[in-house]
DRENVEX-699882 format. One record per residue (C-alpha): residue number from 1; x, y, z. Coordinates in Angstrom, 2 decimals, decimal comma, m for minus. Each point is the difference from the previous one (the first is absolute). Example, Ala and Ser with C-alpha at 12.3 -4.5 7.8 and 13.67 -1.06 7.14 Angstrom:
! DRENVEX-699882
ATOM   num         u         v         w
ATOM     1     12,30     m4,50      7,80
ATOM     2      1,37      3,44     m0,66
This chain:
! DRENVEX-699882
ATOM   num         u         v         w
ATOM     1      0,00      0,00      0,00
ATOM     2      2,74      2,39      0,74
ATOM     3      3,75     m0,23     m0,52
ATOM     4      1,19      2,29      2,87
ATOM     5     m0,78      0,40      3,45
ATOM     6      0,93      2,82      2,52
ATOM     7     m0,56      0,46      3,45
ATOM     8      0,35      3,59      0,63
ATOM     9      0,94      1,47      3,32
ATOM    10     m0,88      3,30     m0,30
ATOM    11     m2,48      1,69     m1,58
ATOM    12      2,79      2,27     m1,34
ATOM    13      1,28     m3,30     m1,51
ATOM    14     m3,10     m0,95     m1,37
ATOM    15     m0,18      2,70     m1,95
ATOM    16      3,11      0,19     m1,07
ATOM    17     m0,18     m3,44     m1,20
ATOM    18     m2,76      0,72     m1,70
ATOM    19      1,11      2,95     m2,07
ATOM    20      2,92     m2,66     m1,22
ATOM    21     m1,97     m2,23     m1,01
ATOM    22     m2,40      1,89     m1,89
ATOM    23     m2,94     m1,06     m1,36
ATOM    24      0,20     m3,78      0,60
ATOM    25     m0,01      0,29      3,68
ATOM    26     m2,62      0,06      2,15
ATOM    27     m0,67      0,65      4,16
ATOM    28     m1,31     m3,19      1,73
ATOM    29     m1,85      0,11      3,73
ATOM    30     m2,77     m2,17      0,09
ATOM    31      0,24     m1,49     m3,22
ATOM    32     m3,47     m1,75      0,11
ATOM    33     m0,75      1,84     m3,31
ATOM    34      3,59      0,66     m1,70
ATOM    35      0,71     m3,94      0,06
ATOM    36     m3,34     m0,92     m1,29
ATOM    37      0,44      3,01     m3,10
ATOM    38      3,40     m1,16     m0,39
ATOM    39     m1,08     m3,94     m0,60
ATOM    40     m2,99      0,98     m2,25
ATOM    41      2,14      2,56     m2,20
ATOM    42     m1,65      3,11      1,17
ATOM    43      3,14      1,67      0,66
ATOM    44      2,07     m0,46     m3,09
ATOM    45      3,67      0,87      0,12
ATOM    46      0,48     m0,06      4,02
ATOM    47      3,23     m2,09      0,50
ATOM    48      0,82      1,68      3,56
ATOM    49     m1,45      0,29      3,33
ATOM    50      0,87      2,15      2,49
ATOM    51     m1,29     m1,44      3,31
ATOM    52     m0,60      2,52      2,92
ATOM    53     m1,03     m1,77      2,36
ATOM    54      3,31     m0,59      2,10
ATOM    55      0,43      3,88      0,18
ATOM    56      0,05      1,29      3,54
ATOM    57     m1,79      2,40      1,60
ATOM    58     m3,66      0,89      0,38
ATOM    59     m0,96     m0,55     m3,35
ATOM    60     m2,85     m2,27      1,15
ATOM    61     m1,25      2,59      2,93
ATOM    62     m3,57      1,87     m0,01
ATOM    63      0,39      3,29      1,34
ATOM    64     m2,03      3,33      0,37
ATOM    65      2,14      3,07     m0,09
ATOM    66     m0,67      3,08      2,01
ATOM    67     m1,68      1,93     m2,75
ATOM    68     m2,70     m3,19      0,10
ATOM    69      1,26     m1,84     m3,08
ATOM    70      0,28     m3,82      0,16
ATOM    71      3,00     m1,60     m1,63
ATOM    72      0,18     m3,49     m1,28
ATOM    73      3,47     m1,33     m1,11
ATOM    74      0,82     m2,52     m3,18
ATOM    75      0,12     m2,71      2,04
ATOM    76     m3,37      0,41      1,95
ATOM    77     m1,89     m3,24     m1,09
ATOM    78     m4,11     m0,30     m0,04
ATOM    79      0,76     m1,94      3,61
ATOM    80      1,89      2,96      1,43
ATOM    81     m3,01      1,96     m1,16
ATOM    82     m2,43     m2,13      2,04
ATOM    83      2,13      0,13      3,10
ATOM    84      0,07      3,62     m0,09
ATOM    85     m2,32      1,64      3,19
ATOM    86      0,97      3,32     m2,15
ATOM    87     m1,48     m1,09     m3,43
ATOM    88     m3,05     m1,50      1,83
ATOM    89     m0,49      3,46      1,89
ATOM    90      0,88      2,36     m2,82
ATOM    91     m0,30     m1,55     m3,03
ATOM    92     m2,89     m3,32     m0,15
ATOM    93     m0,64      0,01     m3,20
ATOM    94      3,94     m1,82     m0,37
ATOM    95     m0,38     m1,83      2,16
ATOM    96     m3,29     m1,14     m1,38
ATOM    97      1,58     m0,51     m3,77
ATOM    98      3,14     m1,49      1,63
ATOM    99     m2,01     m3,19      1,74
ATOM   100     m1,62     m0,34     m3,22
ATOM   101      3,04     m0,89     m1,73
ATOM   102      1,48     m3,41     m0,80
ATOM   103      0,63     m2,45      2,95
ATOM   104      1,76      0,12      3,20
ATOM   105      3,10     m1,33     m1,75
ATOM   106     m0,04      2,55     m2,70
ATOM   107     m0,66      3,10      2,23
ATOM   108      3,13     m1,35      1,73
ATOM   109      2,11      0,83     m3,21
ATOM   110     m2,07      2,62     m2,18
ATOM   111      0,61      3,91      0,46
ATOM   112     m2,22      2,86     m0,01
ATOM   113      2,51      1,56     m2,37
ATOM   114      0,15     m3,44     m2,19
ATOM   115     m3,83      0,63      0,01
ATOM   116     m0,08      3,66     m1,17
ATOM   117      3,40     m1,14     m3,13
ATOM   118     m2,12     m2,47     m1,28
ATOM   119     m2,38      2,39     m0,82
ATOM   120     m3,22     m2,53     m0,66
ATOM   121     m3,23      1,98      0,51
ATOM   122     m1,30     m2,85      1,63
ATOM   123      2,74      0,27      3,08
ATOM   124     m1,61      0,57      2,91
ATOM   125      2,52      2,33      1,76
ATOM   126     m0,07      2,82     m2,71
ATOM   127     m3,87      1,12      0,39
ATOM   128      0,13      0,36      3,95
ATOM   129      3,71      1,80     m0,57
ATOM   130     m1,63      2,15     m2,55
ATOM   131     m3,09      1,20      2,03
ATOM   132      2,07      0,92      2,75
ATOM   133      2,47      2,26     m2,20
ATOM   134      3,28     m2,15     m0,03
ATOM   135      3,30      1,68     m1,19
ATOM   136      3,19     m2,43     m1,28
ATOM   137      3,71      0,98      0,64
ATOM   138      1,97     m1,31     m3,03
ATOM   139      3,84     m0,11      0,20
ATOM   140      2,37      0,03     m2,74
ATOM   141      3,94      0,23     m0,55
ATOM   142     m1,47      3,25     m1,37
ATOM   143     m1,72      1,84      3,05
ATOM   144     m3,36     m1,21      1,92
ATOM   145     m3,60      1,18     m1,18
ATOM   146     m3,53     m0,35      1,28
ATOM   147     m2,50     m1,03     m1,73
ATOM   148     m3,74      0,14      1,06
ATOM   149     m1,76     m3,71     m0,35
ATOM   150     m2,93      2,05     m2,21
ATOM   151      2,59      0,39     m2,81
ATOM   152      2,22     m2,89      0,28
ATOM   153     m2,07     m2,44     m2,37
ATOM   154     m0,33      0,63     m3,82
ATOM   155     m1,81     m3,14     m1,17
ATOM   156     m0,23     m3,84      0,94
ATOM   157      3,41     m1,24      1,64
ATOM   158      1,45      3,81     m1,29
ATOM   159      1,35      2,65      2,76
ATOM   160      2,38      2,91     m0,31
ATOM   161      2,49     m1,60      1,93
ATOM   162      3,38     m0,43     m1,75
ATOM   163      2,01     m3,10      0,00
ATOM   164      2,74      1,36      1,63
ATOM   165     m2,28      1,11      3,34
ATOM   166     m0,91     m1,57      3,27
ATOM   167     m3,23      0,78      1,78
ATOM   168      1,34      0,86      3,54
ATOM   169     m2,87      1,50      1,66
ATOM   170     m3,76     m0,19     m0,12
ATOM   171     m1,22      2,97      2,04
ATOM   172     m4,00      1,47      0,63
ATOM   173     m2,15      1,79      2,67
ATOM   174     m0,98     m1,85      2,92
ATOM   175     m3,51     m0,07      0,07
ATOM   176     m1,15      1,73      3,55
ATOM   177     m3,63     m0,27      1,82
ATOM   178     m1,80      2,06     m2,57
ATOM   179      0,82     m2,67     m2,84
ATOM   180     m0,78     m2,99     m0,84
ATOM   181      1,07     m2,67     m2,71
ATOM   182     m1,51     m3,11     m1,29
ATOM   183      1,48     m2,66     m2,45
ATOM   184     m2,28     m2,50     m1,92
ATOM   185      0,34     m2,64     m2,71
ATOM   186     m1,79     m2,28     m2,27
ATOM   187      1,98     m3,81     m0,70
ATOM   188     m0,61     m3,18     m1,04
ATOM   189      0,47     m1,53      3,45
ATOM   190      0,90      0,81      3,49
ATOM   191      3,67     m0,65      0,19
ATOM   192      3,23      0,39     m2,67
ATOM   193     m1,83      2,37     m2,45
ATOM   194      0,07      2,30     m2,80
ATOM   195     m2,34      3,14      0,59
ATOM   196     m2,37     m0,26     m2,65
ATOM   197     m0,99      3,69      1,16
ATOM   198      0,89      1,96      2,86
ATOM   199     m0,98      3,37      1,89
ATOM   200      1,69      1,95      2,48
ATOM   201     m1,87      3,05      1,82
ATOM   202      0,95      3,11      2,31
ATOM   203     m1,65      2,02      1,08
ATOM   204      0,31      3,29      2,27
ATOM   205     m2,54      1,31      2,36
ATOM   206     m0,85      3,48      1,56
ATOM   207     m2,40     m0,70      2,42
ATOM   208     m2,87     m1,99     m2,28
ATOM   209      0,88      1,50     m2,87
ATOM   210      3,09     m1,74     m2,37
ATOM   211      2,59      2,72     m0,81
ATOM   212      1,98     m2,17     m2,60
ATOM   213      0,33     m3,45     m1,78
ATOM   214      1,63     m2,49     m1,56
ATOM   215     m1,53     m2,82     m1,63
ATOM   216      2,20     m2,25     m2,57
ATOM   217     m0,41     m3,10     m1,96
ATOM   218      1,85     m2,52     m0,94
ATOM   219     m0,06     m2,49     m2,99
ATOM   220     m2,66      2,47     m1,12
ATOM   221      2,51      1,73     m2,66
ATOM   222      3,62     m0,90     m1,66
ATOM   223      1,06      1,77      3,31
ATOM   224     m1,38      0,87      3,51
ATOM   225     m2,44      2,92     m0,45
ATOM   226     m2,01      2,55      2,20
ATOM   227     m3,81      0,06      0,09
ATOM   228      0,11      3,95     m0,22
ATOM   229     m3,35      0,81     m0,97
ATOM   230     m1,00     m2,20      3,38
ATOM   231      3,07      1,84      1,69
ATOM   232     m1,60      3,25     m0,98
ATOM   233     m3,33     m1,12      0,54
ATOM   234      0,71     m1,05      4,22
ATOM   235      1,49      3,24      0,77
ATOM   236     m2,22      2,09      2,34
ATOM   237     m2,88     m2,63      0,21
ATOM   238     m0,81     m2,34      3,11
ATOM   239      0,76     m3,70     m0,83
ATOM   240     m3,65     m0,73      0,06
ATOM   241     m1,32     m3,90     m1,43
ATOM   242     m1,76      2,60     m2,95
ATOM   243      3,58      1,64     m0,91
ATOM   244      1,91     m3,16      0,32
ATOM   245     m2,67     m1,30     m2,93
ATOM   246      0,89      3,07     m2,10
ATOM   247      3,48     m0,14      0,40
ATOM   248      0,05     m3,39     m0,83
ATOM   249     m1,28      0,16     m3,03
ATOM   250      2,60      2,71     m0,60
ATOM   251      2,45     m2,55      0,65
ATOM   252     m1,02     m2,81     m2,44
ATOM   253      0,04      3,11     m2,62
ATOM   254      3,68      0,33      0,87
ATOM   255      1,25     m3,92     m1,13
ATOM   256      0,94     m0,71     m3,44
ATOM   257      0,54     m3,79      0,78
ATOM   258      1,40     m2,56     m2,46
ATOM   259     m1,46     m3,73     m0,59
ATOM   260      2,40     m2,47      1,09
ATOM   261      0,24     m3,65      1,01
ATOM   262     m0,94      1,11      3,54
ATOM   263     m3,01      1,97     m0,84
ATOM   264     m1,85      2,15     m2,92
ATOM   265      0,01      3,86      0,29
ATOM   266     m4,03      0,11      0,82
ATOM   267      0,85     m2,24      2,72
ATOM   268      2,62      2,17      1,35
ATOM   269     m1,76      3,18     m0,69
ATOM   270     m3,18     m1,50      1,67
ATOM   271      2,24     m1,52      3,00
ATOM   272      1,86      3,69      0,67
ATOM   273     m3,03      1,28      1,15
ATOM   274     m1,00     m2,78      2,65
ATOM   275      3,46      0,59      1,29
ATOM   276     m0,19      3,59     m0,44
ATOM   277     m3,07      0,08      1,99
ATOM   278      1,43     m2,76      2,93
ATOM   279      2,64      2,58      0,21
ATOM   280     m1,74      3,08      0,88
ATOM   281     m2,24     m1,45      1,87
ATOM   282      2,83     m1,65      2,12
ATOM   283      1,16      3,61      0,56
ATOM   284     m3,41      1,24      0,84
ATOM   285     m0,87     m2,19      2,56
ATOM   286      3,91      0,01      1,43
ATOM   287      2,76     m2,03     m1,21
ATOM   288      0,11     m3,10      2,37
ATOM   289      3,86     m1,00     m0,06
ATOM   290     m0,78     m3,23      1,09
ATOM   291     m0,44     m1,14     m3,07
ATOM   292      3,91     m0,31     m0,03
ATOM   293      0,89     m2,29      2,80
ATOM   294      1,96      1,73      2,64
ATOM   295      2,36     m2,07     m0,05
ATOM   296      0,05     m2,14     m3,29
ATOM   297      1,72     m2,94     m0,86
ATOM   298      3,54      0,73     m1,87
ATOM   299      1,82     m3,38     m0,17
ATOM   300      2,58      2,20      1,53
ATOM   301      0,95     m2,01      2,94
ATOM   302      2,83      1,28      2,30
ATOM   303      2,47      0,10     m2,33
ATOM   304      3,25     m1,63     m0,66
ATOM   305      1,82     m2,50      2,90
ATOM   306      3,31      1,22     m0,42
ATOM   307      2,21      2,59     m1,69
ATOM   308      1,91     m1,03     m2,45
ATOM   309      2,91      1,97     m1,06
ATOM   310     m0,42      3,17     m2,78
ATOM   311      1,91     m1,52     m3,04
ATOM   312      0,84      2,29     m2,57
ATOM   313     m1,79     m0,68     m3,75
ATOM   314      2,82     m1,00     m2,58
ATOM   315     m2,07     m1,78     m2,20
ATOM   316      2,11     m3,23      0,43
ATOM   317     m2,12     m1,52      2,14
ATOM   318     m2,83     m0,56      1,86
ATOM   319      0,77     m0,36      3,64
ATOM   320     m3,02     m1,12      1,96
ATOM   321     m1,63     m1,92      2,82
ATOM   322     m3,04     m2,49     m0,64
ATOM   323     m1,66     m2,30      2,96
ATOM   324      3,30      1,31      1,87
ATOM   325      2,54     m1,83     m2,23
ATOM   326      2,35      2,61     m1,54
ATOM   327      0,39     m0,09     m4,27
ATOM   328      2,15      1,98     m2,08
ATOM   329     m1,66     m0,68     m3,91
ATOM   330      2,17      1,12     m2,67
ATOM   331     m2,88     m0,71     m2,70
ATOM   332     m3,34      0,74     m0,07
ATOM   333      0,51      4,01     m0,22
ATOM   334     m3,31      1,01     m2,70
ATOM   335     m2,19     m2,72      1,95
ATOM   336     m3,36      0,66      2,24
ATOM   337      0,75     m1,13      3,57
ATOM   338     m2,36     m2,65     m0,46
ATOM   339      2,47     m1,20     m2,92
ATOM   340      2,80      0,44      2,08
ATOM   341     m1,02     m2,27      2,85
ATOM   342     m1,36     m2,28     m1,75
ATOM   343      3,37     m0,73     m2,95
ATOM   344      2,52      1,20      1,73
ATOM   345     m0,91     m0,87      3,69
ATOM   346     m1,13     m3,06     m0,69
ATOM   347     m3,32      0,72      2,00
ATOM   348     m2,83     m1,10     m1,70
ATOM   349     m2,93      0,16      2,94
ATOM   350     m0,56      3,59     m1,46
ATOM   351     m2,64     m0,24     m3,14
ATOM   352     m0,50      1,80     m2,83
ATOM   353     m3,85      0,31     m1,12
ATOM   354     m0,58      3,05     m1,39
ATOM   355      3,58      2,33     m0,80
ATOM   356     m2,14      2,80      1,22
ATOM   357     m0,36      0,82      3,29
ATOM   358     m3,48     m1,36     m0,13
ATOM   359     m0,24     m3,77      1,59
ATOM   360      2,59      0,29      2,76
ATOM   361      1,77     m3,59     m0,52
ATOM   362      2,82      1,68     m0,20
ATOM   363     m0,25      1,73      3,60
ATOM   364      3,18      0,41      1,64
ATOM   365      1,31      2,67      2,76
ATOM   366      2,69      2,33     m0,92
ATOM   367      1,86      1,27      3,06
ATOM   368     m3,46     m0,78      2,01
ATOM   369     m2,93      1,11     m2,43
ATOM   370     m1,49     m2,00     m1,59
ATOM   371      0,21      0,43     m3,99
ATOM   372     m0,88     m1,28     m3,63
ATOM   373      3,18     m1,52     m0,91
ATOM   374     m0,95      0,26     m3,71
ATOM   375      0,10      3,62      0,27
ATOM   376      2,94      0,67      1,52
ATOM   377      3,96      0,42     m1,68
ATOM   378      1,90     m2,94      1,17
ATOM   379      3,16      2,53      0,68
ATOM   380     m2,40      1,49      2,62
ATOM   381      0,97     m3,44      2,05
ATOM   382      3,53      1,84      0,38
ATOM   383      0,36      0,12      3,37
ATOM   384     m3,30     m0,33      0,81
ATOM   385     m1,41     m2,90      2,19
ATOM   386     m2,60     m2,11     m1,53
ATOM   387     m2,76     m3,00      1,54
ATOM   388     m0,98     m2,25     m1,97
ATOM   389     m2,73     m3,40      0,34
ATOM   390      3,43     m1,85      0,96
ATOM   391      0,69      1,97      2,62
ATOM   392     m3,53      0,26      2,31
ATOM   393      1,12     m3,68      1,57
ATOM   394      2,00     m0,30      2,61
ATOM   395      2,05     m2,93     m0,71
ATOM   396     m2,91     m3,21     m0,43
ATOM   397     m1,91      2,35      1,85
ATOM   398     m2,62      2,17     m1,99
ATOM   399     m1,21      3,55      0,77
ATOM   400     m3,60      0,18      1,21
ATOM   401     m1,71      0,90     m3,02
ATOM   402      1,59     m3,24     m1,89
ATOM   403     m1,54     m2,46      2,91
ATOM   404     m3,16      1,88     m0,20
ATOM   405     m0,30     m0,53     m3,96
ATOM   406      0,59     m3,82      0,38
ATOM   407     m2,43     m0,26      2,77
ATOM   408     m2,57      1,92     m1,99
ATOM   409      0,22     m1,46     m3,27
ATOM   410      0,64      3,76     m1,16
ATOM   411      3,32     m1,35     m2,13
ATOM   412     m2,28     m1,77     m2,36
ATOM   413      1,94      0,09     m4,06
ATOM   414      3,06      1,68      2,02
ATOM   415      1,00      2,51     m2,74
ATOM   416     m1,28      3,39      1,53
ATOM   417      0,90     m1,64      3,60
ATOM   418      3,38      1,63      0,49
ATOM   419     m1,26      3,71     m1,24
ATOM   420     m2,99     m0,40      2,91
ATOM   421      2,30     m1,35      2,66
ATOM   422      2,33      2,96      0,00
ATOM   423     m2,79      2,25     m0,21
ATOM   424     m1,70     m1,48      2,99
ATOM   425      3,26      0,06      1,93
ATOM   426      0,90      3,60     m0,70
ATOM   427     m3,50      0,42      1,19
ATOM   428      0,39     m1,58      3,44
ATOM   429      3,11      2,26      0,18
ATOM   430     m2,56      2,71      0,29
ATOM   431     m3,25     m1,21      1,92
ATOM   432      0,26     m2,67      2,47
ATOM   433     m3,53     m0,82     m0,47
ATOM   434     m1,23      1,34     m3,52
ATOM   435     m3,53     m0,34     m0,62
ATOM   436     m1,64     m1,27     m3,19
ATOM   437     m0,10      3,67     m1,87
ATOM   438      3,72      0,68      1,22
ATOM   439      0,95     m3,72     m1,41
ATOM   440     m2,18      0,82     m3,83
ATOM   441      1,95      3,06      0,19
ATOM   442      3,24     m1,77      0,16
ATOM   443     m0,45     m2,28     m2,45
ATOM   444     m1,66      2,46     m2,61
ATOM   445      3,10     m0,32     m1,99
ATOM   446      0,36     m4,06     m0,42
ATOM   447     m2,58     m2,00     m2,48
ATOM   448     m0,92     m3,38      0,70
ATOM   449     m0,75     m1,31     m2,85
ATOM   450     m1,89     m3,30      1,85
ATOM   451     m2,35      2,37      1,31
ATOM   452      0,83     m1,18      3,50
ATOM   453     m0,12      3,53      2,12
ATOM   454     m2,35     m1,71      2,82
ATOM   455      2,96     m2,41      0,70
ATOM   456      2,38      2,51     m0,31
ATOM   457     m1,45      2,49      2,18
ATOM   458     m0,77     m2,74      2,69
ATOM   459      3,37     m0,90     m0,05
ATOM   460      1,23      3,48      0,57
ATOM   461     m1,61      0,90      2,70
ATOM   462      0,67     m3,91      1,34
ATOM   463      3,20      1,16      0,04
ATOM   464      0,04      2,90      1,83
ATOM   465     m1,14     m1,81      3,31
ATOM   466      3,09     m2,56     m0,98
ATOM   467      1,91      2,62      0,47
ATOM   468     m0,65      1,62      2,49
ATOM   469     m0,89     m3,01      1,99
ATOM   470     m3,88      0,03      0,09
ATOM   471     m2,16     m2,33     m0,84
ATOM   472     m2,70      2,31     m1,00
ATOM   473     m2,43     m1,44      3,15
């Protein structure tokens, strides 16, 4: 896929290596979308990646300044977003779009920045971002420059962002107790989806009356758009069930939807207004934030056992720990993770179902979070510490979840097995005692293609009073 690999560690020497190697190059974070464009032949011509993710610093911190602007870095990922008591405060609407998006596993990995580059108009992130007036710092060898998120896109997959620039800094208002923001899409199912449209509203109030607002759509046009004559409309005007009917239908003016494999433009045009309407009347009765669990499930767990030693990137070799057992790999350089551990490990208990991020039989953790490994740059293993299937036993002894899977009959053709078993685990890192919803949540990201979730849910929670030695009398 690509033919050079650097792990930068600055941002200074991101950039620079960038700039050197022109066009071809491109920045890597997440990677959950790069990899897949890469494989398919969306990105023609990229033969090096410039990995960032090793940089120091507080590049994956969410701050508010003292003017009252929040800051999110390039390596914030859609789980950092969810942890954040500042984004749920100031800014629900992304939080909303951000536990919409993929899995667990892939919210572990994927950026808010990644989210904005890929410029899709069906990304969740960019409509909340938009509505609440986002600004992008882009740096160059050739100076910095900021760039408001309402004129970064110019068409499908098209920004103004040069090849030679890094998006350092996504910056925007926090919201305060006058304002309130809602996010809302329309998919094909529940869990690892594609918006087939989405809305994102905010609105200000003085008193009753709303003094401004932002309403914006997206995968209702080639890029994220405003609803201004409904913007224009709202202002001045209680948010009464009558104006919330007129506005909507203001709204459904505003999308120019295509017809597509996931749905036909009527059926988008006709579905922006139910949302549209779910939205403002979500603000007009009061946005409940518990829609959001406080607390949601990340696959997170407590991080990494030990620290292993920084080891400088030559590009020689990989230098790595899996299950505990140190590896140096001197091959394998342009592979997936997944590729890696299976070939040149020799560890086959990880799967491979889908290649996209979508099935999870390819779960593994990567220095304690769980990830796809199909989406992730096997050079990413350097010095990193990775957990594998192999490694949940202890000796001829098996972890919890394993003994609960036999008992239950929740193993049942095998091949997803591994992908649910580390999910499960990472979960009982988190919650002692998950309950059902908490154990569907974790699991949102692996397919079981037996149909079997009864068995596997049983077994889960099974195994939680294994562990922590109750019965569940």
């Amino acid at each position: 896929m690509w033919k050079k690999y650097i792990l930068a560690d600055s941002i200074e020497d991101a950039v620079r290596k960038l700039a050197e190697e022109g066009n071809s190059a491109r920045i890597i974070a997440g990677g959950t979308d790069l990899i897949l464009e890469l494989e398919r032949g969306v990105r023609q011509g990229v033969n090096t990646i410039i990995d960032i993710t090793k940089i120091p610093g507080l590049l994956d911190e969410i701050v508010e300044d003292e003017a009252g602007l929040i800051h999110i870095g390039p390596l914030v990922t859609h789980n950092h977003i969810l942890a954040s008591p500042l984004i749920r405060e100031k800014a629900f609407a992304l939080l909303q779009a951000s536990w919409e998006i993929g899995s667990p596993q892939i919210r572990n990995r994927g950026t808010v920045v990644g989210n904005l580059v890929t410029a899709s108009p069906a990304n969740d992130a960019i409509s909340p971002l938009m509505a609440l007036g986002a600004t992008l710092k882009l740096v160059s060898t050739r100076g910095e420059r900021f760039v408001p998120l309402a004129d970064f896109y110019t068409g499908v997959r098209k920004t103004v962002m040069n090849n030679d620039e890094i998006i350092i800094d996504v910056f925007f208002p926090a919201l305060d107790a006058h304002q309130e923001s809602f996010f809302i899409k329309t998919a094909l199912r529940k869990a690892q989806a594609i918006s087939v449209i989405n809305i994102s509203v905010l609105l200000s109030f003085q008193e009753e009356l709303i003094e401004s607002a932002q309403i914006t759509l997206g995968a209702a046009a080639p890029t994220i758009i405003h609803a201004e004559e409904a913007e224009t409309f709202l202002v001045g005007k209680e948010l009464t069930e009558a104006v919330i009917k007129d506005a909507v239908k203001l709204v459904t003016r505003a999308a120019h939807p295509i017809s597509d494999v996931r749905g036909s433009a009527d059926y988008r045009a006709y579905m922006m207004g139910v949302i549209a309407k779910r939205a403002l009347t979500a603000v007009k009765d009061g946005v409940d934030k518990t829609l959001i669990p406080s607390e949601p499930i990340l696959l997170m767990g407590m991080g990494t056992n030990t620290q292993k030693p920084k080891l400088p990137w030559t590009g020689e070799e990989i230098h790595t720990w899996i299950n505990g057992k140190e590896f140096r790999f001197t091959t394998g350089f342009e592979k997936t993770l997944l590729n890696l551990i299976r070939d040149e490990a020799g560890l086959t208990g990880t799967k491979e179902g889908c290649a996209e991020g979508e099935c999870g039989a390819c779960t593994v953790y990567l220095d304690g979070r769980a990830v796809m490994s199909c989406l992730v740059p096997a050079p990413r293993a350097h010095g990193a510490e990775i957990v594998t299937i192999e490694g949940m036993s202890d000796g001829e002894t098996l972890h919890p979840v394993q003994e609960a899977f036999i008992e239950h009959g929740a193993v049942q053709c095998g091949f997803c097995t591994p992908g649910f078993v580390m999910a499960a685990a990472k979960l009982l890192e988190e919650r002692e005692t998950p309950t059902q919803a908490e154990i569907r949540q974790a699991i949102t990201g692996n397919l079981c293609r037996c149909t079997g979730y009864y068995k596997i849910v049983e077994a889960i929670e099974s195994a939680s009073h294994l562990k922590h030695g109750n019965d569940g009398a």
